[in-house]
C-alpha positions in Angstrom: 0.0 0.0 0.0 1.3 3.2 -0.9 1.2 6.2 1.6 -1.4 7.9 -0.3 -3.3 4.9 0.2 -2.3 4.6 3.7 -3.2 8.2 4.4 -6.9 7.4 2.7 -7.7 4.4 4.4 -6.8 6.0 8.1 -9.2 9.4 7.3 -12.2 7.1 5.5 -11.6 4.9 9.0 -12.0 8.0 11.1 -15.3 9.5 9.4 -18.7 7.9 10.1 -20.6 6.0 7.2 -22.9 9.6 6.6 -19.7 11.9 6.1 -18.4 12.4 2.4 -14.9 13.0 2.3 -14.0 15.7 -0.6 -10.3 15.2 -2.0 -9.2 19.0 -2.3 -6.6 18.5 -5.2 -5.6 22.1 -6.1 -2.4 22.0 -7.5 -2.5 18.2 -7.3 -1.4 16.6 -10.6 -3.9 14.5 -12.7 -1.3 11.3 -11.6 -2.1 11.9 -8.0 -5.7 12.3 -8.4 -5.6 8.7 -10.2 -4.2 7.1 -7.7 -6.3 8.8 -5.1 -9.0 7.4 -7.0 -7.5 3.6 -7.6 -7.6 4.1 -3.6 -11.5 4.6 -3.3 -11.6 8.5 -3.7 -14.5 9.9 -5.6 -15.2 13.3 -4.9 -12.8 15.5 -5.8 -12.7 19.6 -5.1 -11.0 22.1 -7.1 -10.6 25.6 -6.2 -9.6 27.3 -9.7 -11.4 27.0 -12.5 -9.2 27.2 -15.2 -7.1 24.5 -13.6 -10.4 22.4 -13.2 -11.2 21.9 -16.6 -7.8 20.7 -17.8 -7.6 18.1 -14.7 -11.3 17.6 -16.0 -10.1 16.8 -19.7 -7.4 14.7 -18.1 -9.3 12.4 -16.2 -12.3 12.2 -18.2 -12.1 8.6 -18.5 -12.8 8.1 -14.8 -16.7 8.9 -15.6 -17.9 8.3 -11.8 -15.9 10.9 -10.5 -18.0 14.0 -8.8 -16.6 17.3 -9.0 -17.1 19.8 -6.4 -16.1 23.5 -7.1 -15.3 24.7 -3.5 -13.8 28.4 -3.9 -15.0 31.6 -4.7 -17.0 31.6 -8.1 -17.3 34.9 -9.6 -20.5 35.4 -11.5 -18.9 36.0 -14.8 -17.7 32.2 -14.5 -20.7 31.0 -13.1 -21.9 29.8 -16.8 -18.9 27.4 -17.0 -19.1 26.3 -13.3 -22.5 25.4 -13.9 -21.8 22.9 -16.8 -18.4 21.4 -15.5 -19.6 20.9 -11.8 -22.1 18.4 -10.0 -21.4 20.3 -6.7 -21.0 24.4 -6.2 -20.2 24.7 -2.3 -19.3 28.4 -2.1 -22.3 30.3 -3.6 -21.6 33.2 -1.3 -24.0 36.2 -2.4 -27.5 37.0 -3.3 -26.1 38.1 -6.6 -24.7 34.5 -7.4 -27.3 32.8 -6.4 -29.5 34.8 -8.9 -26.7 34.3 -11.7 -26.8 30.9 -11.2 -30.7 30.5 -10.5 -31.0 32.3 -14.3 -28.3 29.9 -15.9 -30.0 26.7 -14.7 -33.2 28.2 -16.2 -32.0 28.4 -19.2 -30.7 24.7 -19.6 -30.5 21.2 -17.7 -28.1 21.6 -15.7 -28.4 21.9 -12.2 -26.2 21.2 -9.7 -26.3 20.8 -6.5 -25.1 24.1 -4.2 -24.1 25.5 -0.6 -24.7 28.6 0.6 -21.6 29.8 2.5 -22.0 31.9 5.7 -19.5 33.3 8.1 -20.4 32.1 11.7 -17.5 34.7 12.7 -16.7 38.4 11.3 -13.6 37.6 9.3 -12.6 39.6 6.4 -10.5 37.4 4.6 -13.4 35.1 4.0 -16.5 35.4 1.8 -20.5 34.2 2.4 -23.2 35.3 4.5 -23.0 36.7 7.6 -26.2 34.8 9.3 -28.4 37.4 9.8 -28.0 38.7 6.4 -28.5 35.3 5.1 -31.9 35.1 7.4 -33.1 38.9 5.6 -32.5 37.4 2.1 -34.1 34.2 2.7 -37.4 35.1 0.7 -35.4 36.2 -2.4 -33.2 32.6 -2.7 -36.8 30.8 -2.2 -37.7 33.0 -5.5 -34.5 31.0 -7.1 -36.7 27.9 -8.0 -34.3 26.4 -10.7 -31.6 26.0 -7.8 -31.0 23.0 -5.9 -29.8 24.2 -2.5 -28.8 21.6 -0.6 -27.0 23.2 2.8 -25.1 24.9 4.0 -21.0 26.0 3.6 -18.1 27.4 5.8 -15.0 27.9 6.2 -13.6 29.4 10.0 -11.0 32.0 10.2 -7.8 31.3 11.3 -6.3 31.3 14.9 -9.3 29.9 16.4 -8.7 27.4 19.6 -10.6 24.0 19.2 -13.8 25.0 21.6 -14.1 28.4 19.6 -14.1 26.3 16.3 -16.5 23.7 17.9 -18.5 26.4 18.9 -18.4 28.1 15.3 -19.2 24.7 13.4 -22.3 24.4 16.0 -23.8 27.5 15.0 -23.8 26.6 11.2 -25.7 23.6 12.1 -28.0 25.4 14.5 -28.4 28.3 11.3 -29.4 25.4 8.8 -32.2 24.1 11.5 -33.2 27.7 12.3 -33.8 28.3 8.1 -35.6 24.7 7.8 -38.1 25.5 10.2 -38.8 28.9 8.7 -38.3 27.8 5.1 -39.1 25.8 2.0 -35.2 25.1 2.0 -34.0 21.6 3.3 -30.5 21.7 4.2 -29.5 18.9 5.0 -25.6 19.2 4.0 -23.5 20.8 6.3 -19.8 21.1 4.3 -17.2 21.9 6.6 -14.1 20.6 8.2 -10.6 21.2 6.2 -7.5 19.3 7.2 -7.2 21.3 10.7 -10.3 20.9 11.7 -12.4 18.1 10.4 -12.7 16.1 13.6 -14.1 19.3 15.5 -17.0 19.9 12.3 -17.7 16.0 12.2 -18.1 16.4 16.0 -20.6 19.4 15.4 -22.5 17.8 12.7 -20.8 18.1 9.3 -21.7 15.8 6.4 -18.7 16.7 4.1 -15.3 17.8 5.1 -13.2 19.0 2.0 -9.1 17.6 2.7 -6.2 18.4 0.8 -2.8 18.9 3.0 -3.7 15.6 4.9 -3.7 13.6 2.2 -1.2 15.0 -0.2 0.9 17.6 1.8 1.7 20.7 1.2 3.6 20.2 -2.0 2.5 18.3 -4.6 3.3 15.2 -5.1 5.0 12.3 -7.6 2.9 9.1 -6.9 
């Protein structure tokens, strides 16, 4: 077994049945991805889109991949993201949501998104802060051709592991607050990176997105 596969097998043994692990492969070669996959990996997320496409073209014949697009999507790149993508995790504005509510309107695709919210002020980060997220509520329910499936965040930096805990609880307790006062479901919750992932799991989390756990910080030959 390779350490790649090693380092797979030990995170898929730590996560409950319900919790999707995300592969986060920017600036991972094609090569590495292949053998992530020849190890059980199926969802993979890519940050840049650009970079996306070509891995994309690359690895094409691996048909039962899923492809999450987990940065920020700028709504002059929304049309591509849409076609390319099964999963959008970082839809992050009113104005996106509306870009990509009118692209999925005008075709069949329609994938599946996040709406990402800040639990913390931090201005390094995009989303929602929750109350505006609660106030704009009845304009997303107005984006019918979207498939909104939860909820998205990523915690500032510095935190200590009961502050994070904390953080990842109050997404969760956000998502049941908008089911009970809205059409939307909700029932994803994708959050946890390489830091932190035991701590969102602990609070909840149905998809954590790794990348420096399982290939490092550079990347890698296989």
């Amino acid at each position: 077994m390779s350490d790649l596969q090693a380092r797979i097998a030990r995170i898929y043994e730590q996560l409950p049945p319900h919790v999707r692990l995300i592969a986060v492969t920017k600036q991972v070669a094609p090569d590495i991805m292949r053998a992530a996959y020849g190890a059980g990996l199926r969802d993979f997320g890519e940050s840049k889109l650009q970079e996306a496409l070509e891995k994309q073209q690359q690895l094409q014949d691996l048909s039962d991949i899923r492809w999450h697009f987990i940065g920020h999507l700028q709504t002059n790149k929304a049309k591509k993201a849409i076609a390319q993508f099964e999963w959008i995790h970082a839809v992050d504005s009113l104005k996106l949501a509306q870009r990509l509510n009118d692209l999925a309107a005008q075709g069949d695709r329609h994938p599946k998104l996040c709406l990402q919210v800040k639990p913390l002020e931090d201005p390094q980060k995009y989303g929602w802060p929750f109350p505006q997220l609660l106030q704009e509520l009845p304009q997303l329910e107005q984006c019918t051709h979207l498939d909104i499936q939860g909820l998205m965040t990523i915690l500032p930096l510095g935190l200590s592991e009961s502050e994070s805990l904390a953080a990842f609880r109050a997404v969760g307790d956000l998502a049941a607050q908008i089911i009970r006062r809205s059409p939307l479901t909700l029932g994803e919750l994708s959050m946890g990176m390489s830091g932190d992932y035991r701590l969102a799991v602990q609070a909840g989390a149905t998809m954590v997105r790794l990348g420096r756990i399982l290939f490092g910080d550079r990347p890698q030959t296989p």
